[in-house]
C-alpha positions, 0 to 999 in steps of 0.5 A, a space after each residue: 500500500 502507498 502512503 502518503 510518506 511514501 509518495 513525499 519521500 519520492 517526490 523528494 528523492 526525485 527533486 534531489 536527483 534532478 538538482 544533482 543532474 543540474 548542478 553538475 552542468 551548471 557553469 554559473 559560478 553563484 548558483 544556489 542549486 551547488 551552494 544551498 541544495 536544500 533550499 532548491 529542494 525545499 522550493 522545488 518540494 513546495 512548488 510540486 505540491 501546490 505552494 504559491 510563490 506568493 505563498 512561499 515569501 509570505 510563509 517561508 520567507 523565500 524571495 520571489 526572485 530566487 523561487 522564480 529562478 528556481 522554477 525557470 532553472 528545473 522547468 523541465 522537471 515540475 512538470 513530473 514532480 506537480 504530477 507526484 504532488 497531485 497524487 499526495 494531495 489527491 490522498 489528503 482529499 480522500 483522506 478528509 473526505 472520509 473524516 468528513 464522513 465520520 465526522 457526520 456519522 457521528 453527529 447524526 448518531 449524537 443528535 439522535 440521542 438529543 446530546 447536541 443541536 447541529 448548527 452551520 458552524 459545526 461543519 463549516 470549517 471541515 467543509 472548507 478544508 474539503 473544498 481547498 484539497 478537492 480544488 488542490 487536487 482537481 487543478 494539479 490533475 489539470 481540471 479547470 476549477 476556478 470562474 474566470 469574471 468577465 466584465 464589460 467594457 462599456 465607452 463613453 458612447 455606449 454610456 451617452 447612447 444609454 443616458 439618451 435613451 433612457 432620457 427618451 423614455 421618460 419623457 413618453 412615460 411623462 407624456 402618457 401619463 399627462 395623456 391618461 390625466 387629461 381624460 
């Protein structure tokens, strides 16, 4: 049986056997793939799974410049490793799915036996959990599953059209109505 440690623990060994490859043809005198492995490897680690780069300089304290080094420098592998990581994530949805399930079970059975009232807040932080790892997972399988707004474009002619004829409008409301007080 796969585990979750099991699928990390490629996923990392992985990482660590493509920055091999790269440092050892690497002619950059500074590069951080020969001096600080770790850190590629903690960058690369976080990318694979899901980790933002905007996340990983709030979170971690990695410069944005160095991450996107980084991800330009291993770009032929991410592909690979955000396929390993979607796996692990895929895991923690139907881990959570299956908490979640317990979870209800036993509050129905507590409920039956009057030892509380459900609210809303009983499930909602579970339910949002739930919903952050199935869209993780979704999205690193390449499922779409975000809603992309589209808004109008709407010119200073289409706005003087519409005053127009809104302004035209009111005046045949105007008018019928003195019409149908005449009469």
């Amino acid at each position: 049986m796969i585990t979750d440690q099991d699928d990390k623990k490629e996923l990392i060994t992985s990482i660590r056997d493509g920055i091999n490859e790269v440092k050892e043809t690497l002619t950059v005198p500074k590069s951080l793939s020969k001096y600080n492995p770790e850190k590629v490897a903690t960058i690369l680690y976080l990318h694979s799974i899901g980790v933002t780069q905007t996340q990983m300089e709030k979170k971690y304290g990695l410069r944005s410049h160095t991450t996107s080094n980084i991800l330009v420098q291993y770009a032929d592998y991410t592909n690979r490793w955000r396929s390993m990581g979607a796996n692990i994530r895929g895991r923690h949805f139907l881990e959570l799915s299956s908490l979640e399930e317990t979870l209800i079970d036993a509050l129905k059975e507590r409920m039956a036996n009057g030892e509380i009232e459900p609210t809303f807040r009983d499930l909602l932080p579970l339910s949002v959990a739930l919903e952050k790892a199935e869209r993780g997972s979704n999205t690193f399988r390449g499922e779409v599953s975000s809603i992309v707004e589209e808004r109008k474009m709407v010119t200073q002619t289409d706005y003087e059209a519409t005053v127009e004829a809104a302004r035209k409008r009111m005046l045949q409301i105007k008018k019928a109505e003195a019409i149908d007080n005449d009469e």
